[in-house]
C-alpha positions in Angstrom: 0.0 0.0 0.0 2.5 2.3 0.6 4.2 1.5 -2.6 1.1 2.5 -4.5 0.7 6.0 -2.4 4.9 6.4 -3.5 3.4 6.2 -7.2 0.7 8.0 -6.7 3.1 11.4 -5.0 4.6 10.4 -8.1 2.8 11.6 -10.8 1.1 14.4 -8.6 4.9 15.8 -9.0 5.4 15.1 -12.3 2.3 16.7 -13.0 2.3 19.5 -10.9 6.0 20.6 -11.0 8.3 18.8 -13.5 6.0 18.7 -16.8 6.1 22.4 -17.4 10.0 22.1 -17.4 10.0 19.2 -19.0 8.1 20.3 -22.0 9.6 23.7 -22.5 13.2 22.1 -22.4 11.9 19.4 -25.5 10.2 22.1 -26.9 8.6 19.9 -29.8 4.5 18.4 -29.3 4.4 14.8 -31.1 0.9 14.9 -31.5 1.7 15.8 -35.7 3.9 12.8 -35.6 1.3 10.3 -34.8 -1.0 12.4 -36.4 0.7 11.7 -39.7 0.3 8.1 -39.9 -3.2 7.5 -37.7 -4.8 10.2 -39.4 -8.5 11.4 -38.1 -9.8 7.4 -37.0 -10.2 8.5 -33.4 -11.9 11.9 -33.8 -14.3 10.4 -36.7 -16.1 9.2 -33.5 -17.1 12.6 -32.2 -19.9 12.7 -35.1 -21.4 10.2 -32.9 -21.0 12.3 -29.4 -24.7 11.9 -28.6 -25.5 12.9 -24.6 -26.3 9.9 -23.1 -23.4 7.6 -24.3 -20.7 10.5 -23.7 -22.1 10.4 -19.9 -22.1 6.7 -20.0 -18.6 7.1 -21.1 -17.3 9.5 -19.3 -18.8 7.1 -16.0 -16.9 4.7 -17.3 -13.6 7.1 -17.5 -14.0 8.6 -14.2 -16.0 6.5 -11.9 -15.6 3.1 -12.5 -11.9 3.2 -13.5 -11.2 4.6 -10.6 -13.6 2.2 -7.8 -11.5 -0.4 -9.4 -8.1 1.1 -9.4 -8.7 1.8 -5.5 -11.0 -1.3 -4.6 -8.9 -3.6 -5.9 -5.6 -3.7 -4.0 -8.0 -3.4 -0.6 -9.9 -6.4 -2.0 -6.9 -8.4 -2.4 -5.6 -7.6 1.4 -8.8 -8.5 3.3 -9.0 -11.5 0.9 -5.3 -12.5 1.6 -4.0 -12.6 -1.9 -0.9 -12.3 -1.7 0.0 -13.1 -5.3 -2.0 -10.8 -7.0 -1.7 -7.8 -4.6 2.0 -7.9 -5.6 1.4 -8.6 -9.3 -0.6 -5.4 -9.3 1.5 -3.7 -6.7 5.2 -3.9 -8.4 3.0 -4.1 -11.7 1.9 -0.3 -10.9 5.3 0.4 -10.1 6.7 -0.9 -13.3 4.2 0.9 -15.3 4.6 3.9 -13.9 8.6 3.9 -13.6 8.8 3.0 -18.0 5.9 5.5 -18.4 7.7 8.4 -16.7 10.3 9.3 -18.9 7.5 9.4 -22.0 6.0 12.0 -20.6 8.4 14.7 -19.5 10.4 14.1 -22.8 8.1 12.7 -25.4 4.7 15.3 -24.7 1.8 14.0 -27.0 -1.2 16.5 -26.7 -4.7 14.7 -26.3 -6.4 14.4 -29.9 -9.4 16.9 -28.5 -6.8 19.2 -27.6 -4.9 18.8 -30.8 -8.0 19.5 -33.1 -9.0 22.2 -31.3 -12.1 20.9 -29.6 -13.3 21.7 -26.5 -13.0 18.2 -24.2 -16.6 16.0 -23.8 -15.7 16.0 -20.2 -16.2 20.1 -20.6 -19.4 20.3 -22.2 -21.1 17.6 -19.7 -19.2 18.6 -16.5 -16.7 21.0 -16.4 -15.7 20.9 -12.4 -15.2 16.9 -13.4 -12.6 18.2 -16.2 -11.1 21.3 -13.3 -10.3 17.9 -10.9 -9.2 16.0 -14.0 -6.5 18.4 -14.9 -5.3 18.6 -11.4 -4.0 14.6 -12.1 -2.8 14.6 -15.3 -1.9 17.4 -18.6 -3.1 17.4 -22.0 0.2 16.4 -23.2 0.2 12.9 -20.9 -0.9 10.9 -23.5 1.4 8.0 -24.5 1.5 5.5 -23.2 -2.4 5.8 -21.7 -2.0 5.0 -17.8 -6.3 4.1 -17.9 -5.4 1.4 -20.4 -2.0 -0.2 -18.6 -3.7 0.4 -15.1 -7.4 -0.9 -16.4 -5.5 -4.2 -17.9 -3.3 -4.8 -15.0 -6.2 -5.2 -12.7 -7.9 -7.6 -14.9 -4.7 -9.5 -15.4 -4.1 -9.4 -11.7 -7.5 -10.3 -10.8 -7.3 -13.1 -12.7 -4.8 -14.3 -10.6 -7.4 -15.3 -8.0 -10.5 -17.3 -7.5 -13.3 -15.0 -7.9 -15.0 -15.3 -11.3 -17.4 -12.5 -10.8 -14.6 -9.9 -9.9 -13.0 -11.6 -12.9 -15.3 -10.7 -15.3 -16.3 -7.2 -13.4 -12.9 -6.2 -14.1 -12.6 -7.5 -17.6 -15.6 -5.7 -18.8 -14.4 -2.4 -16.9 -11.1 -2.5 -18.9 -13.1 -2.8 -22.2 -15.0 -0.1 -21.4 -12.2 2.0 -20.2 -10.4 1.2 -23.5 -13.0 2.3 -25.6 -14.1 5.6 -23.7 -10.5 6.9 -23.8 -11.2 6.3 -28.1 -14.6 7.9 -28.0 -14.3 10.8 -25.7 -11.5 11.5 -27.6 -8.8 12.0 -25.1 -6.6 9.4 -26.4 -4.5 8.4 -29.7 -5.2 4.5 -30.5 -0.9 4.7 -30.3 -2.0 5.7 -26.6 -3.9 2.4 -26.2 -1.9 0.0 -28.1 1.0 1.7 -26.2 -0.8 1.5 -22.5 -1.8 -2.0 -23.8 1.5 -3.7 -24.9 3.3 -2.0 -21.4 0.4 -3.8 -19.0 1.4 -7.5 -20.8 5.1 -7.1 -20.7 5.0 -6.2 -17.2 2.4 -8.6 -15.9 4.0 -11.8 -17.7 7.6 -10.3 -16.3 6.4 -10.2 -12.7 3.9 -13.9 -13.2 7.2 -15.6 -14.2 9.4 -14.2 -11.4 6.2 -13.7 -8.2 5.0 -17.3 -7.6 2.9 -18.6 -5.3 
């Protein structure tokens, strides 16, 4: 637990005092880059921004992602295991510690951002988007932390015995993959990035933590 609150100080400082440095010292947004060869597949899906699925979405995002990021290592201590409370525990660790580096010195703006667009998170709540800001910047993008974080819980919950947290948190990460596509907030470089980071990690650490 304490190693998760070390990650978490973490990226409040990265956020809150090195970015800025950081991004005026690279002085260059990659956002054109990975523009250049995705071209507009992720923002085609703000045609379809009707109410009701943005604020399921954006439930999804917010809510859910983050019961589960915070319910999970708790359920694994009163449940005893052990296991996967340190899969997900050095696994957090890991993800953070390669992600790092990405974003003070490879800055991708958020494709809303980056076309302009004012942010669905805005136009349904904007004191959700004030509070959002305050744990991450527009430029935080690759690899996406909601898609590593929302795959490592799956994978790690996995690990145990319960089939209905199994599948709770398998259908949470599907969700969380695809509101970060609709809402527009990330590049699918962001998720396939996130993605590929949360497997190389979790089969490192289930070969080396055994029972």
């Amino acid at each position: 637990m304490v190693l998760i609150i070390v990650v978490v100080a973490m990226q409040l400082i990265e956020i809150n005092v090195l970015d800025s440095y950081a991004t005026a010292f690279v002085g260059h947004d990659y956002a054109p880059l990975v523009h250049s060869f995705e071209g507009d597949r992720v923002i085609w899906f703000s045609q379809f921004w009707i109410p009701s699925i943005v604020y399921f979405f954006i439930i999804i995002y917010f809510i859910v992602y983050i019961f589960t990021l915070w319910f999970t290592p708790f359920s694994f201590v009163f449940s005893n295991e052990k296991r996967a409370m340190k899969v997900f525990t050095y696994g957090l660790l890991l993800i953070y510690a390669v992600a790092f580096p990405f974003y003070l010195f490879f800055p991708i703006t958020n494709v809303y951002t980056y076309y302009g667009m004012t942010s669905t998170i805005n136009m349904t709540a904007p004191s959700i988007e004030q509070f959002f800001y305050s744990t991450t910047t527009v430029n935080n993008c690759f690899p996406s932390l909601h898609v590593a974080l929302a795959l490592l819980i799956t994978e790690s919950a996995w690990l145990t015995k319960r089939k209905l947290f199994k599948y709770f948190t398998a259908i949470s990460a599907v969700l969380v993959i695809i509101a970060v596509i609709y809402l527009g907030i990330h590049w699918i470089t962001d998720v396939i990035g996130g993605g590929l980071l949360s497997v190389g990690v979790f089969l490192v650490l289930k070969h080396y933590i055994k029972e």
